[in-house]
C-alpha positions as MATLAB code, in Angstrom:
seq = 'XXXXXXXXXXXXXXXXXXXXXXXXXXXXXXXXXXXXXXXXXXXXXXXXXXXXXXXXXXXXXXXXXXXXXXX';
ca = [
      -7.266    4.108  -37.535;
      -8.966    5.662  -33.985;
      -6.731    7.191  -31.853;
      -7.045    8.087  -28.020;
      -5.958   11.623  -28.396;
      -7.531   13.889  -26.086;
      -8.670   11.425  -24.296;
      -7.097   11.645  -20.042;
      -6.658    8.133  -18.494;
      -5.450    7.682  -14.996;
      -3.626    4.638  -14.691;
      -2.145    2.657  -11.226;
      -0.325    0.014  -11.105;
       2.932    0.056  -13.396;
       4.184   -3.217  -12.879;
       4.722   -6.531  -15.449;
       1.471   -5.715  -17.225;
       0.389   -2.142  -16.346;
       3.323   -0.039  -17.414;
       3.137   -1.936  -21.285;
      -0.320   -1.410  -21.255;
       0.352    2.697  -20.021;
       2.950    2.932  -22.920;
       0.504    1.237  -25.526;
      -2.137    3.723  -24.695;
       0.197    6.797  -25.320;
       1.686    5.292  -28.763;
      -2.516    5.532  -28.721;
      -2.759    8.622  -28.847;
      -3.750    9.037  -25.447;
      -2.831   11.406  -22.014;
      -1.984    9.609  -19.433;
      -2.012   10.642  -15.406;
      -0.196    7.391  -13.611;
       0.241    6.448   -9.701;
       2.283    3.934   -8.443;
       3.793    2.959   -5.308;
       7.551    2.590   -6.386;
       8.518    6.285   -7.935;
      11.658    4.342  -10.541;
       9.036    3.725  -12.806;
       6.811    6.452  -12.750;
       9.888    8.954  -13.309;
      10.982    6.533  -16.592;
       7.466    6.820  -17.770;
       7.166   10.726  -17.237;
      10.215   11.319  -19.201;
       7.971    9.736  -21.969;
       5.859   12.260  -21.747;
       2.891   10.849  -19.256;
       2.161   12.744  -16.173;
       2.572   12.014  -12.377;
      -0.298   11.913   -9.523;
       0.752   12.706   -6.294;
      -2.107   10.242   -5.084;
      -4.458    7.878   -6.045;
      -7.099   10.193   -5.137;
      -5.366   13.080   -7.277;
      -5.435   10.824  -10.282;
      -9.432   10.448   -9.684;
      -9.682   14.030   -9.964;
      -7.237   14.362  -13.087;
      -8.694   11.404  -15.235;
     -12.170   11.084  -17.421;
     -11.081    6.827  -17.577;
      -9.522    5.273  -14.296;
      -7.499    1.754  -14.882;
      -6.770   -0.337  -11.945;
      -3.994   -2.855  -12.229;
      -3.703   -4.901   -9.263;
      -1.008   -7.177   -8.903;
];
């Protein structure tokens, strides 16, 4: 099986589809740098091991993939 390990994806947008989709990536194997407007989430999902942007522009610089989850 492939793994994402090594592999730095920025994710925004942590809401009904983005934050399963953020923790499916890390059971991937994958780093993850994630934005989102309301912090509750973020905070649950860095205690999981992912790690915060400040911005959406500091999770450009951070992140080889960028995913986009609009609402």
């Amino acid at each position: 099986m492939r793994t994402l390990s090594a592999t730095m994806i920025g994710f925004i947008g942590l809401g009904l589809m983005g934050r399963p989709l953020s923790l499916n990536l890390k059971r991937a194997g994958a780093q993850l740098v994630i934005y989102n407007r309301s912090r509750r989430v973020v905070d649950e999902l860095v205690a999981l091991g992912m790690t915060a942007a400040d911005s959406p522009r500091a999770l450009d610089h951070s992140a080889l993939i960028k995913v986009l989850e609009k609402n």
